[in-house]
N, C-alpha and C positions, 0 to 999 in steps of 0.2 A: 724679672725679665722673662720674653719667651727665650725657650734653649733653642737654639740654632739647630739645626734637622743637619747641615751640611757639613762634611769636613774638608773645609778649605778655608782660602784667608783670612773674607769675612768671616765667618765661626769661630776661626781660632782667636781672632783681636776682640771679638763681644763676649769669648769667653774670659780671656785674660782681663778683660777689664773687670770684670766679676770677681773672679779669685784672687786678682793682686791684694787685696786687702791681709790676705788670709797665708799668701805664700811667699818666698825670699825672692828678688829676684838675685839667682847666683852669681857669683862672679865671674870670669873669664881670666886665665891667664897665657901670659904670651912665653911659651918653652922657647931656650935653643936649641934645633935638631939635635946638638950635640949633645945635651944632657939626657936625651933619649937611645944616643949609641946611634943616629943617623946623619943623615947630609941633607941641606936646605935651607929653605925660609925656616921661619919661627912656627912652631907650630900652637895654636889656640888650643887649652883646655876648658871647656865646661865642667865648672864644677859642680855640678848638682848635686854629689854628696852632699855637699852642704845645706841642702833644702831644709825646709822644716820635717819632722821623722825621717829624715835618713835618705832621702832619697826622688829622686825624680815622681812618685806616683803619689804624693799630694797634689798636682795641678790637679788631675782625674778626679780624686775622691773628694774636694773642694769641687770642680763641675758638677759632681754626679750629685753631691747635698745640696748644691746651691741650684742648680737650673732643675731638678725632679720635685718632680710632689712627693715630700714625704709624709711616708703612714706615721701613726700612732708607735707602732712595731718600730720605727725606724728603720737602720739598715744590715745589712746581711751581704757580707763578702767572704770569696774564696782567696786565698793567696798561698804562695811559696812565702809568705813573711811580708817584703816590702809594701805589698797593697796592702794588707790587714793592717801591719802600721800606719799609714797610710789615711786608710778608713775611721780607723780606731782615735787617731788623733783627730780629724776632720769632725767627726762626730762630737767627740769632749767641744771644742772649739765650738760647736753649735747647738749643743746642749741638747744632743740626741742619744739613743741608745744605739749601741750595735755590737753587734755577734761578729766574731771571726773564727772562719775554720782554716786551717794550717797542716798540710803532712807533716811527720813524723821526720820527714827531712829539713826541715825548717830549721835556721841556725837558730842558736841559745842565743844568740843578741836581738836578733828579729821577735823572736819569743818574747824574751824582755819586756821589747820597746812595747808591744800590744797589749799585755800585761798591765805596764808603765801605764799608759793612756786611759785602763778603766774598762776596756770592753771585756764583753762575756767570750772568753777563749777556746774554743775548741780542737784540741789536737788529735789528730792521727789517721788510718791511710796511708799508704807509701810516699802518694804523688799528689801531685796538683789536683790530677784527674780526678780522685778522690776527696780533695777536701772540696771541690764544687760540686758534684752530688751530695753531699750532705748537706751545702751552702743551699741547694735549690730546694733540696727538700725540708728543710728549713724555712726558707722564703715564702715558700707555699703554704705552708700550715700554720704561719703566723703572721701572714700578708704584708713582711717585712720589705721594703726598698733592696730587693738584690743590685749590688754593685761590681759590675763585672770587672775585671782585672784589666783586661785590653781592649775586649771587643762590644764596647759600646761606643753609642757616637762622642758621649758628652767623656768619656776616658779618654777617648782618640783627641779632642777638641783643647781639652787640660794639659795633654802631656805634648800637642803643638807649639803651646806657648814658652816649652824650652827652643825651639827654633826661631817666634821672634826674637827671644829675646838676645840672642846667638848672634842673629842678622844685625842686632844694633850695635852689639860689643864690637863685633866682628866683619863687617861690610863689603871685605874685599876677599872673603874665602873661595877658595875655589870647588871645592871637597868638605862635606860632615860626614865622619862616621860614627855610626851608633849602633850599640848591643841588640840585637834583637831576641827575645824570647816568644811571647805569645805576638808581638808587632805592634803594641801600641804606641810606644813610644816612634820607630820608627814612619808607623804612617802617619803621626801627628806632624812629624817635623818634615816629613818629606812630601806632606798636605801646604806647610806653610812657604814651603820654597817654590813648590808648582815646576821646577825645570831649572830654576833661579842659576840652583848652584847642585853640583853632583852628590847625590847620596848614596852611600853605603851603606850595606847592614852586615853585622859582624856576629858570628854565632858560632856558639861552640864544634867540635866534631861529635863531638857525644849527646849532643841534642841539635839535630839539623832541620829546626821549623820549616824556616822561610824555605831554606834552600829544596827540600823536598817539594815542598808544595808548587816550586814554580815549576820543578820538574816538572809534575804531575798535572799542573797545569789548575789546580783546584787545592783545597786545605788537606793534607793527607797526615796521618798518624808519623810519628817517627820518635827514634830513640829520646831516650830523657833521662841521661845520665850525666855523669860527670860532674866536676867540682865546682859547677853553676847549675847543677841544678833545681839549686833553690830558689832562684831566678831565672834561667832563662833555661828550661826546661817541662813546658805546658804538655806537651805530645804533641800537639798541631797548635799551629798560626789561626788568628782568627777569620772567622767567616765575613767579618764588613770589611777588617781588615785590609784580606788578601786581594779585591779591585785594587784599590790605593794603595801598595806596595807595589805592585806587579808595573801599574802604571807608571810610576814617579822614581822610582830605588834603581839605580842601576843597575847594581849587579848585586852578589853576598859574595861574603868569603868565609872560610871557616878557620878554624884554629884551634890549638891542641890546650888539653888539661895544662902541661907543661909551659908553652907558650904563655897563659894565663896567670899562673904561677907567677912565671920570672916576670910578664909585668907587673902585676903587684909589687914587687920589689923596685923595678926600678920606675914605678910611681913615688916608692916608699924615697929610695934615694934621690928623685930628681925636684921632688915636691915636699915631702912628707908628710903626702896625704896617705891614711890607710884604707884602699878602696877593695870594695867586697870582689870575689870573683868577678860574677857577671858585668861590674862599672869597668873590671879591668880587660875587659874583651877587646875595646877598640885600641889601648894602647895596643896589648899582645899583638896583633893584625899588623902593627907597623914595627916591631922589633922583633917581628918572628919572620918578616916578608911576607906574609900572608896578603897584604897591599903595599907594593911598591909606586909611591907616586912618580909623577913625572917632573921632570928636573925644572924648578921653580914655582911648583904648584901648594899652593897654600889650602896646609889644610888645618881642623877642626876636629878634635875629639871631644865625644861626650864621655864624662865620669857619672854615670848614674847614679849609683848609689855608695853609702859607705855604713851599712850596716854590717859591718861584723863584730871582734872584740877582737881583745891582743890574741887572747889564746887560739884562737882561728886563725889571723893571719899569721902567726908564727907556725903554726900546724903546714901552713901551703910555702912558707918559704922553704 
């Protein structure tokens, strides 16, 4: 098929209809506020941990194999772990090669999973910042398919199709919040609701993308710390990005190492899902008050990912 240029409805339902073959669609479940330590309707969980590798960014890397011309070289991505899994598995599935570069902050389960899948691995660098120059300069000298983490259209268009599929489980939400790191996730889902229903983006205080940038009014540098940020700690938000957030997201909020922490735990006790840091941003935002909804308002959490292992999340309880 041609890949769609657009990230909005149409683009994201021509992509999903592409990569359903290839990816889960997750489940949904229905919380009582109260097993969250709040007051209210039920609140929706997105499970996307459960996706195939681990996490919400196989829609992406399924678009990115599926609607691009790939070289010979095949493909060539940067990640904090989840995309290079991601990639890594996409690629085996389609019986391509590919390279993944990864900082030196990249958990040992992420590591793993990329390992696990067969691509060629590259570790080290502090940051993200770093395993994507190496990723480009890579791409360039072996005229490999670079596959960007958030900020391409056909990544933005893949990780949309966790908001259809949200809107069919889920129909009467009022409110999605979701983890923002580099914003692809975010501007997929908040491309596919167009106004529909209210979007939040929820980011750590130790790495404040989004939230900087609207300040600034443009993508601007900012901290990349803290115990996400293996995921959701790029230094800036992306550049196609940040139109499509600014216009569609209502607002961000932020929230603490801590905050992130104890939700994990009480994902761990109200579910017993084990969700990586950054999947557990949007609970934290609602058990730390970081978003206080409003009385009767139905809302939607996304769990992005659940790549960690025991020894990590017992490390953060």
């Amino acid at each position: 098929m041609t890949a769609p240029r657009t990230v909005d409805r149409s683009g994201i339902a021509a992509t999903e209809a592409v990569i359903r073959p290839y990816v889960r669609l997750t489940p949904t479940v229905a919380v009582a506020a109260a097993d969250l330590g709040l007051a209210g309707p039920p609140i929706t969980v997105k499970l996307e941990l459960l996706q195939v590798a681990g996490a919400f960014k196989a829609r992406g890397a399924f678009a990115n194999l599926l609607l691009r011309d790939l070289p010979p070289a095949g493909a060539v991505a940067a990640s904090g772990g989840n995309h290079g899994a991601a990639v890594a598995y996409a690629a085996r599935a389609l019986g391509v090669p590919a390279r993944i570069f990864v900082p030196t902050i990249s958990s040992p389960a992420k590591i793993a999973r990329i390992r696990e899948y067969g691509a060629d691995l590259v570790v080290g660098g502090e940051g993200y910042a770093d395993a994507y120059a190496a990723s480009e300069e890579a791409a360039a000298a072996t005229g490999a398919l670079s596959v960007h983490a958030f900020d391409q259209v056909e990544t933005m268009l893949g990780a949309g199709s966790v908001g259809l599929e949200l809107e069919q489980q889920a129909p009467g939400i009022d409110t999605v919040l979701v983890s923002v790191g580099g914003g692809g996730l975010i501007a997929g889902v908040s491309a596919w609701f167009g106004g529909r229903v209210r979007v939040v983006g929820v980011e750590p205080e130790a790495a404040p993308t989004l939230s900087r940038a609207l300040a600034a009014g443009r993508p601007v540098d900012a901290e990349t710390g803290g115990v996400a940020a293996d995921s959701l700690a790029p230094r800036r938000v992306g550049e196609l990005v940040f139109p499509i957030v600014r216009e569609r997201v209502e607002r961000v909020v932020l929230v603490t190492d801590d905050a992130i922490r104890a939700a994990q735990e009480v994902l761990w006790q109200a579910l017993r899902v084990v969700a990586e840091p950054g999947a557990a941003a949007t609970t934290a935002a609602l058990v730390s008050g970081a978003y206080v909804p409003a009385s009767g308002e139905r809302l939607a959490l996304v769990v992005s990912g659940g790549n960690t292992v025991a020894v990590d999340f017992a490390r953060t309880r």
